[in-house]
N, C-alpha and C positions, 0 to 999 in steps of 0.2 A: 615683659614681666619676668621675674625670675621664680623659677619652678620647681621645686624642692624634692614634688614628690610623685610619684610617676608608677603607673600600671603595669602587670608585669609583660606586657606585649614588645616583643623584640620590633626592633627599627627596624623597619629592609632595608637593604643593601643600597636599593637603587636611591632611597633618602638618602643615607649614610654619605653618597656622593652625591649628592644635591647640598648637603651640608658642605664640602670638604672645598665643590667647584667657587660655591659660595665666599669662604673661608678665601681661597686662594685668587678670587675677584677680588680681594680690597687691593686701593691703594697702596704702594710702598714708595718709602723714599730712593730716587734712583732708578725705579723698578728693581731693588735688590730683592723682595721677595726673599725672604731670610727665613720664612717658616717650614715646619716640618709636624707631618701629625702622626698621633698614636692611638687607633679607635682601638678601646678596650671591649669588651664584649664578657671576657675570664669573670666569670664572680667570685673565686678569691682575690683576682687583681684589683675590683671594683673595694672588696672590702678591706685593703691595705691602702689603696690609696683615700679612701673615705679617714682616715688616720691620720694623714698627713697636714692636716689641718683643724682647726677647731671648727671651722664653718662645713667643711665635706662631708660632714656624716652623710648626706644624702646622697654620696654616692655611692655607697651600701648598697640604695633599694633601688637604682638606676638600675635599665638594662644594657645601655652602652654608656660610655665617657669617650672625648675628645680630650686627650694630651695636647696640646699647642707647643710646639718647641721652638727657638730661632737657632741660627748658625751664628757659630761665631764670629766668623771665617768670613767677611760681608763688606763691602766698600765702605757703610756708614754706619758702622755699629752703635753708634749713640743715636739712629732713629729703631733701630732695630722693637723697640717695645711700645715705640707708637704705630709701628705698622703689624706689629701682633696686636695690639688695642684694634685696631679695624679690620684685622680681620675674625678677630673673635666677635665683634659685635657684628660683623655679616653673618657667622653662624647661629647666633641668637634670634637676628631678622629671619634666616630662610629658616631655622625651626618653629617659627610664628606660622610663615608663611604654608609650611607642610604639616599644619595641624600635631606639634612635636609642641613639647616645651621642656627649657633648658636654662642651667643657671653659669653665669659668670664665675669659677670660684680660683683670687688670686692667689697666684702662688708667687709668682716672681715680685717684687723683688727681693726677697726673705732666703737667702741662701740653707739654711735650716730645712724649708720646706722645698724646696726647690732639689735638693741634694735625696730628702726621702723620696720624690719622686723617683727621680732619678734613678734610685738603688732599686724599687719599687718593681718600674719598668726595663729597666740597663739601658737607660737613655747614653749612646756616646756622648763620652767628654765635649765632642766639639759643638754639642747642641749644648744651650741651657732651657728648662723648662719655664714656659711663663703662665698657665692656669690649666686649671681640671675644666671640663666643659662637660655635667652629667647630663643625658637626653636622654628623652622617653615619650610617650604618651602620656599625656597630663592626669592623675585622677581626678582634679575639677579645671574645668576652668577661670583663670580670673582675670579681671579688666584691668587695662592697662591704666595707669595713674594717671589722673591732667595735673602734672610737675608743671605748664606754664608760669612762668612768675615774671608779668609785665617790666614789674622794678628794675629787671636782671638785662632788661634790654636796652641799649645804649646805642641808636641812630647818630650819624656822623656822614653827614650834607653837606652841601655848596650852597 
């Protein structure tokens, strides 16, 4: 579920790398592994990057944020943002899993938004930024959706 809004109890450290080992478990194309992270924790960094987008406000009132970055510089740079896609959605699962919750919020591929990060944090040129990731401790909990949708599903047999 995505989690907008969050208590003001800092994350420990030792989550913070339970998130990042998470993060750096996904699959990549190649094994290029092209990502790079920026755990913010600054709360004026948290409230300029909450700016950078119309949907960030919530990372305002976050205690930390996950930068995602990829390399340029990469064998397959046209998988480069599917294998940032997996690894952001492993930091979403093990913030499930460590009683956290955290929201997807995209930035790439919007140069616009992507560039104020950038200036934001002084992300190097040979990274581009691809989402904000704000964590916390949840102030409620909520259930996950049954998104199932039979119709959606198309078997293909002998």
């Amino acid at each position: 579920t995505s989690i907008r809004a969050y208590q003001e109890q800092m994350v420990e450290d030792e989550k913070v790398e339970l998130l990042l080992k998470a993060a750096m478990a996904a699959p990549s194309a190649a094994n290029q592994q092209p990502w790079e992270f920026f755990v913010v924790t600054d709360k004026n960094k948290l409230e300029q990057l909450s700016k950078c987008s119309p949907y960030a406000g919530c990372t305002k009132g976050a205690p930390m944020a996950i930068v995602n970055c990829y390399r340029k510089n990469i064998m397959m740079p046209d998988y480069a943002t599917i294998d940032m896609s997996a690894c952001t959605e492993n930091i979403l699962l093990e913030a499930e899993e460590l009683g956290l919750g955290a929201v997807w919020l995209g930035i790439a591929p919007l140069k616009d938004r992507m560039e104020m990060v950038r200036e934001v944090l002084g992300v190097p040129q040979e990274l581009e930024v691809f989402a904000i990731i704000p964590c916390g401790y949840p102030v409620k909990k909520t259930a996950q959706q049954d998104r199932y949708d039979k119709s959606r599903v198309h078997y293909v047999s002998s």
